[in-house]
N, C-alpha and C positions, 0 to 999 in steps of 0.2 A: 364284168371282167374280174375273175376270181385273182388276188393280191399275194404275191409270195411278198415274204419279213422275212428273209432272208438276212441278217446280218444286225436286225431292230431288236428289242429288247419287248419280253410279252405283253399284252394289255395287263394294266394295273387294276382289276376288281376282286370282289369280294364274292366269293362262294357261300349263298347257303344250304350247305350240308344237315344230316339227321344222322346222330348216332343213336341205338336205343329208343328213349323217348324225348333225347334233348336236340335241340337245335342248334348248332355249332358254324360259326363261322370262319369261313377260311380264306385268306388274303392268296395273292398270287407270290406274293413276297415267303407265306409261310411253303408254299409248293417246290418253289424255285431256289430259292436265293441258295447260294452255296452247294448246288446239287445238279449231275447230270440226270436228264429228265428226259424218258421218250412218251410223248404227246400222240395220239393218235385220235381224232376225231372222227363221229359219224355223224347220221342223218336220225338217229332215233332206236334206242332201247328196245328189243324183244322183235327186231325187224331182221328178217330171213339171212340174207348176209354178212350183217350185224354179233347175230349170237351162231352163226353155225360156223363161219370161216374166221374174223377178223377177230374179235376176241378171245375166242379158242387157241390159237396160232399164238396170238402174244404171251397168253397165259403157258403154254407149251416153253418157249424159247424164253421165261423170263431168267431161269439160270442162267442160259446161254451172254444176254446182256449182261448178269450183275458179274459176271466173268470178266469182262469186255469193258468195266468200268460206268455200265449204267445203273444210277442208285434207284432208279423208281420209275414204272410202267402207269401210268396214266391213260382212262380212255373216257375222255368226254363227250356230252351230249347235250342237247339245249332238252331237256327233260328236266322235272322237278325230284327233289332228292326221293320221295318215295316210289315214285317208279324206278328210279339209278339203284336203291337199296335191294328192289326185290329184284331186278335184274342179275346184279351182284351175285344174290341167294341161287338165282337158278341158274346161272352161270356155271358155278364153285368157283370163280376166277381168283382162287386167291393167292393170286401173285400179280394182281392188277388193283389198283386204285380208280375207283367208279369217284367221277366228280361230276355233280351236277350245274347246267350253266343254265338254268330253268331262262331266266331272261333273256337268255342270248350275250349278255354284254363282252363274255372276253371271246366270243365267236363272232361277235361283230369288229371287236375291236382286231380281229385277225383278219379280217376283209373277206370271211368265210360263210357268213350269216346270207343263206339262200331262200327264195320262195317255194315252198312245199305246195300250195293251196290246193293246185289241181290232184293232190292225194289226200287233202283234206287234212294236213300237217301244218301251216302257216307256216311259220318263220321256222330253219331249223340251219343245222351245218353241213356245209357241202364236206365227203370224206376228203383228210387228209391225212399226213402225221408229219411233225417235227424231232429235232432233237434240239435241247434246249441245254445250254450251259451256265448253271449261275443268271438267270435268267436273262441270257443270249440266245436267238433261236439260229443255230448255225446251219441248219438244213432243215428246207420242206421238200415232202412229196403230197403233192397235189393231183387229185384224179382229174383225167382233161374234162374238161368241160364240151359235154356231148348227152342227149336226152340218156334221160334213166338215171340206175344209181351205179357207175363206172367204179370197178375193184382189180386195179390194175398194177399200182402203183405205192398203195399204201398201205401195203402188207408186208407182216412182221420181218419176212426174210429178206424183203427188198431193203428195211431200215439197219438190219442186223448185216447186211452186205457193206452196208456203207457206215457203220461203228465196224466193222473189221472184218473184211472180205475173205480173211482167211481162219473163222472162227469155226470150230468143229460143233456141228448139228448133233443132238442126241437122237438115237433112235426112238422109235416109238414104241411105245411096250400099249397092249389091250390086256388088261385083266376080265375072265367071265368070273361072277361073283353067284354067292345065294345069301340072302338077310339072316341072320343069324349064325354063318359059318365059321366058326373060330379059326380054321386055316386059312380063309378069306383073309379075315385081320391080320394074321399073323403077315399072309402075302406081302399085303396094302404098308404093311407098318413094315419091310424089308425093302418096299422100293422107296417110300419116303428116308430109310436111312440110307439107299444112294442118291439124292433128289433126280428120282426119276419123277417125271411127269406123266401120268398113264390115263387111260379111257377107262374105264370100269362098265361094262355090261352085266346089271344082275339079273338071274334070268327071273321068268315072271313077266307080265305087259307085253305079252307077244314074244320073248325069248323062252325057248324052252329048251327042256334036256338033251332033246332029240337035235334042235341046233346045236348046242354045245356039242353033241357027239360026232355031229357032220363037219364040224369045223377043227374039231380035237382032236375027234378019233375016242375019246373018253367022255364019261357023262356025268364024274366027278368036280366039287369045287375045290378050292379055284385053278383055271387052268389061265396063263399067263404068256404069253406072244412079245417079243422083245426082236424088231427089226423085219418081224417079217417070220421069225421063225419060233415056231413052238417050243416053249420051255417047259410045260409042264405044270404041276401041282407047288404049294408053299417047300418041299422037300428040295423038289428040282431046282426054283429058284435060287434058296441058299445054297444050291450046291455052284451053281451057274456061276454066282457072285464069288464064291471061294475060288472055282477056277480060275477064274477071267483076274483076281486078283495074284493068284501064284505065279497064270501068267504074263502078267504085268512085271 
């Protein structure tokens, strides 16, 4: 029977983390104390609904929380810090803090530490996520406990409902890109100065021009999508941003 801490205060261990080529350790005390924190647990790094839904999604909506008065996104895993690093890398999650629980022990001390074996996983973390205050955990969402890996519950929009149920969702912008495009860059560096959060398709690996033009109508870089609706080249955007602020 999987343990909600609902109202308990988090397990007291030590992380060890890799930064670079050093080895750094991090207490729960240095994560928490004095800080709103959303906690979101899985079953294991580079695993299918892991890196395609659950960490994508948080990293999307992390302005949305620091709005909202959340100081840091957290997504742990009983994996060792150099798998959590390169996950991290092929994520780009960065607006997420990868913490490795290589032993288990604050996933056990969560009452979350499950048997994987029949995937050939051992010991790992059943998903969930909290929100943790000053290290209080005042709410869990816990996926039921039913076969498989259950994604129901502990996802970013369900936690971000209950930090403030009437908090405004950004749209999603897709930027199509080409390696070496200077109006690319320019794109990419005009939605980072609205923190937008965007997808970036370059083409190349199976994307090609001839998609870009099925999907754009244009076979030019970069073309850019913000809600569903085509905005255009780096010129469109800046112009888009200038409107939307006059009419503001």
């Amino acid at each position: 029977m999987l343990q909600n801490k609902e109202g308990q205060r988090v397990p007291q261990v030590t992380f060890k983390t890799r930064t670079d080529s050093d080895w750094l350790e991090i207490t729960s005390q240095d994560l928490f104390s004095g800080k709103t924190v959303v906690v979101f647990s899985l079953p294991g790094a580079f695993t299918p609904t892991c890196s395609s839904a659950h960490v994508p999604r948080y990293n999307e909506l992390a302005g949305v929380f620091a709005e909202n008065g959340v100081d840091e996104i957290i997504c742990l895993s009983v994996n060792d810090a150099f798998v959590m690093n390169a996950w991290a890398a092929d994520q780009n999650a960065e607006n997420i803090r990868f913490i490795p629980d290589g032993n288990g022990e604050f996933t056990d001390g969560m009452g979350m530490l499950v048997d994987k074996d029949n995937l050939g996983f051992g010991k790992r973390s059943w998903r969930y996520s909290m929100l943790v205050r000053d290290g209080l955990i005042e709410k869990m969402f816990i996926e039921p406990e039913v076969e498989g890996d259950p994604y129901e519950v502990s996802d970013a929009d369900t936690m971000l409902a209950h930090v403030n149920a009437d908090a405004k969702l950004p749209e999603p912008v897709t930027i199509f890109t080409k390696p070496g495009c200077p109006h690319c860059a320019r794109a990419k560096a005009l939605l980072a100065e609205q923190g937008a959060t965007y997808e970036e398709i370059a083409l190349g690996g199976g994307i090609s021009a001839a998609t870009l033009r099925a999907v754009s109508g244009r076979d030019t870089t970069p073309q850019v999508f913000i809600g569903g609706k085509h905005i255009g080249g780096a010129d469109d955007l800046e112009a888009h941003y200038k409107s939307t602020v006059s009419v503001g």
